[in-house]
C-alpha positions in Angstrom: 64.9 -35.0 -37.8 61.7 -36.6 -38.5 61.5 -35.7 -42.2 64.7 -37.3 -42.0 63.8 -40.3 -40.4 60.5 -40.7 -42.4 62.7 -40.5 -45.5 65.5 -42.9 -44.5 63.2 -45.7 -42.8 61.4 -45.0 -46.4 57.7 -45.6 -44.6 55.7 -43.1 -43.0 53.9 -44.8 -40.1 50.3 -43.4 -40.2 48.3 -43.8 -37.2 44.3 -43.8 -37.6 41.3 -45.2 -36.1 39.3 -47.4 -39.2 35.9 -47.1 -37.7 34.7 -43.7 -39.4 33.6 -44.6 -42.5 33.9 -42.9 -45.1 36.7 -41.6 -43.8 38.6 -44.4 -42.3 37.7 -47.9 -42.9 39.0 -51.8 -43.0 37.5 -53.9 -45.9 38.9 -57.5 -46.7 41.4 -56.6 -44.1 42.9 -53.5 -46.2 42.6 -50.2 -44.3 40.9 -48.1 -47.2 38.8 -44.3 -47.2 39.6 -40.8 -47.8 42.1 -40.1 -45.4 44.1 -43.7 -46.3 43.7 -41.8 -49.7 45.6 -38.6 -48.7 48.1 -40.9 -47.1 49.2 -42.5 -49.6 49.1 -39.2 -51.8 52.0 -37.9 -48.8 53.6 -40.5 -48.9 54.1 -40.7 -53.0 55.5 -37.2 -52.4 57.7 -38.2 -50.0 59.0 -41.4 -52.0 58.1 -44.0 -49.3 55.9 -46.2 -48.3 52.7 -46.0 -45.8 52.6 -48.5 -42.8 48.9 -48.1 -41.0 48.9 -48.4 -37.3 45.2 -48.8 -36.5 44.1 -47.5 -33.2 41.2 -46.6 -30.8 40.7 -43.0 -31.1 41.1 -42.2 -27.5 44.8 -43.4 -27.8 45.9 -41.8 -31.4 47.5 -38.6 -29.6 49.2 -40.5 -27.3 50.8 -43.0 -29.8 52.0 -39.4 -31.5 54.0 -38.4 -28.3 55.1 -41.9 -27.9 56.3 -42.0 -30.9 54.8 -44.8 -32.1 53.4 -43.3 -35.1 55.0 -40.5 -37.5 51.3 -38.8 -38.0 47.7 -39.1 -37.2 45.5 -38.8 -40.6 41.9 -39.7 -39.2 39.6 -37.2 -40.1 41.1 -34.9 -36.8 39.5 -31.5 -36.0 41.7 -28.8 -35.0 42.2 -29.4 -30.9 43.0 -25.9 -29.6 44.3 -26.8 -26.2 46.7 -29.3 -27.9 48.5 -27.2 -29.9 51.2 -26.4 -27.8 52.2 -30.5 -28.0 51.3 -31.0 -31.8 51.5 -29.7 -35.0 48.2 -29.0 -37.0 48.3 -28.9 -41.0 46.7 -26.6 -43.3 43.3 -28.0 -43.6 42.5 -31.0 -46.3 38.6 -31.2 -45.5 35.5 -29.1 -44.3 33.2 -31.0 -41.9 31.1 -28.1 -41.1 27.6 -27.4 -41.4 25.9 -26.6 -44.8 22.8 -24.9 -46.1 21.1 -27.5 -48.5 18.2 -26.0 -51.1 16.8 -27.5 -54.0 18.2 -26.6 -57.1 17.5 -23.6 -58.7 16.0 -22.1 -55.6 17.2 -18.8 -56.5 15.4 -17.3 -53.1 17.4 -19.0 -50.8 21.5 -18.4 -51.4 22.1 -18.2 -47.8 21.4 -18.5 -43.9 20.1 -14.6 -44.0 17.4 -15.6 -46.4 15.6 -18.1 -44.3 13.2 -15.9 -42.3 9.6 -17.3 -42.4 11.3 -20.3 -44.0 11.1 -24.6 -43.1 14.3 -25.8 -42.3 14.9 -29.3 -41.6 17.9 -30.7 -39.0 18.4 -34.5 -37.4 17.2 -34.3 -34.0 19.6 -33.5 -31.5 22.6 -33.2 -34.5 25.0 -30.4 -34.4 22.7 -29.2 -37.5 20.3 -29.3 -34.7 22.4 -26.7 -32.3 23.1 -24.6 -35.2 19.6 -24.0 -36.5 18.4 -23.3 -32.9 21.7 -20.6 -32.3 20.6 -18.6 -36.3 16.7 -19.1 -35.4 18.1 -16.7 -32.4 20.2 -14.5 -34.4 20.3 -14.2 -37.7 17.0 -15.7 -39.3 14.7 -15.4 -36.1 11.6 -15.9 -38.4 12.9 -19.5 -39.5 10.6 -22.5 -39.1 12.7 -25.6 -38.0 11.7 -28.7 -38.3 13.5 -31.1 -36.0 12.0 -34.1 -36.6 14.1 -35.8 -38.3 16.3 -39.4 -37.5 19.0 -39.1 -39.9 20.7 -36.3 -42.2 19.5 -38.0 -45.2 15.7 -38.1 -43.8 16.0 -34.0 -43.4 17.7 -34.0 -46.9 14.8 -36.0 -48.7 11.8 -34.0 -47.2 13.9 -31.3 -48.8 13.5 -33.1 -52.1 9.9 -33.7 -51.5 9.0 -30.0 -50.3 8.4 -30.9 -47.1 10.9 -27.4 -46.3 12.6 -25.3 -48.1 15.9 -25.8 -46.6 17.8 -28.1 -44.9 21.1 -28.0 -42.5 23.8 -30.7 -41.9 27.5 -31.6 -42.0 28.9 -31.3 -45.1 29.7 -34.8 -45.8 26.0 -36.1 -45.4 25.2 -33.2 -47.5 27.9 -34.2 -50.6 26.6 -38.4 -50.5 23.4 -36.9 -50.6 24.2 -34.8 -53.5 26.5 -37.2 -55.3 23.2 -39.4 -55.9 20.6 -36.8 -55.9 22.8 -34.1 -58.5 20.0 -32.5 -60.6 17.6 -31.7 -57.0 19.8 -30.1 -54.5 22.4 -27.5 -54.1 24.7 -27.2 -50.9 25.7 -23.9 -50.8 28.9 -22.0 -50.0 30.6 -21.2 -47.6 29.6 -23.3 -44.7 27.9 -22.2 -41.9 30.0 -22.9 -39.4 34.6 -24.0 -39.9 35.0 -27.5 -38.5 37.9 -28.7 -41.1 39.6 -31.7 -40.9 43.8 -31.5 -40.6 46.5 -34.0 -40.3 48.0 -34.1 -36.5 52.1 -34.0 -36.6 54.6 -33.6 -33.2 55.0 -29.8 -32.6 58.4 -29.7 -33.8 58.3 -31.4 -37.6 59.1 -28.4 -39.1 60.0 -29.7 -42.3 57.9 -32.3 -42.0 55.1 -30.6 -41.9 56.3 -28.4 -44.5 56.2 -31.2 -47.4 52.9 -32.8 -45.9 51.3 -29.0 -46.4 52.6 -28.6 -49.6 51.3 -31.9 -50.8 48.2 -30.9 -49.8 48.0 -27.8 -51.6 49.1 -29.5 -54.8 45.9 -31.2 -54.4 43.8 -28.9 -54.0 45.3 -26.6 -56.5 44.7 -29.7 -59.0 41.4 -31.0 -58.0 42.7 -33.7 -57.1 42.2 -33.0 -53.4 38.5 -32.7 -53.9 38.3 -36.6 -55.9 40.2 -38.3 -52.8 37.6 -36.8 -50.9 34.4 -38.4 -53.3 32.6 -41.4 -51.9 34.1 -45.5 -52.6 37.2 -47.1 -52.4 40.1 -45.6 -55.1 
């Protein structure tokens, strides 16, 4: 029934809060980003039309169940005590944690490498936490540097061989790299799974079905991977 309905209103109402830019944004009063990118991709598939509802973020699960919105596409991590009330989809972006070396630094390819190592992390960041749990585990010998006040201030002493690594969330590491191409490399896989999904009631079966295979189609072509690259398409 709510494939059904979503196909007969001929709009699929997408509900998303536009203050996480780049994800979700207003400019000139148009609601514009990544994920207002992969909504209008489902919604091409689907043969209808997109109608935003913007909303706080504390209140976007609770439009779902009233019904007030068909979907939630705002850059949404999986939830794992909701997912007996909602529906997850396959995932359409990694926001984990990355390794970040500068190019052609053969000697580092991943987290096991960094043992005697300068890494440097944003103060107090989740790149922070993560550098503290490997320095305990798996590269004990690891210099971290957690002086930094931004991603991008970790990711330009990497540049200027202040250390030989740095870790942050993947997005900070791919606008740092989409100006910066020919000095870094973020390496693969990430360190640690945080992806990004599209939120759906629990039982929009087929629903789901179509938005997952839209998805796919993306990725499969690329075309997933361009939604995803920085500015307004």
């Amino acid at each position: 029934p709510y494939l059904q309905r979503v196909v007969g209103s001929g709009t699929l109402r997408v509900g998303m809060d536009p203050t996480y830019p780049p994800f979700d944004v207003v400019r000139e009063g148009r609601v514009g980003g990544y994920d207002a990118r992969l909504a209008e991709a489902i919604a091409g598939d689907l043969d209808v039309q997109v109608a935003y509802r913007t909303l706080a973020l504390d209140t976007l699960y609770d439009a779902l169940a009233s019904d007030n919105v068909d979907v939630i596409i705002s850059a949404q991590p999986i939830i794992p005590d909701r997912q007996r009330d909602v529906r997850y989809s396959v995932p359409y972006y990694q926001s984990g944690q990355v390794l970040v070396v500068r190019a052609g630094k053969a000697n580092i390819t991943s987290v096991a490498e960094l043992h005697g190592k300068r890494v440097g992390v944003e103060l107090g960041s989740s790149a922070d936490t993560e550098a503290r749990r490997l320095q305990r585990t798996t590269a004990t010998g690891m210099q971290l540097r957690s002086i930094y006040r931004t991603p991008e201030e970790a990711l330009a002493a990497l540049t200027h061989s202040e250390v030989d690594a740095a870790i942050t969330d993947n997005l900070s590491a791919q606008a740092f790299f989409a100006s910066h191409l020919a000095t870094v490399s973020v390496l693969s896989p990430p360190i640690t799974d945080e992806p990004y999904v599209v939120v759906m009631p629990a039982h929009a079966d087929a629903l789901a079905a179509r938005i997952n295979a839209t998805i796919e189609r993306l990725r499969a072509s690329g075309e997933l991977a361009k939604l995803m690259e920085p500015g307004d398409k």
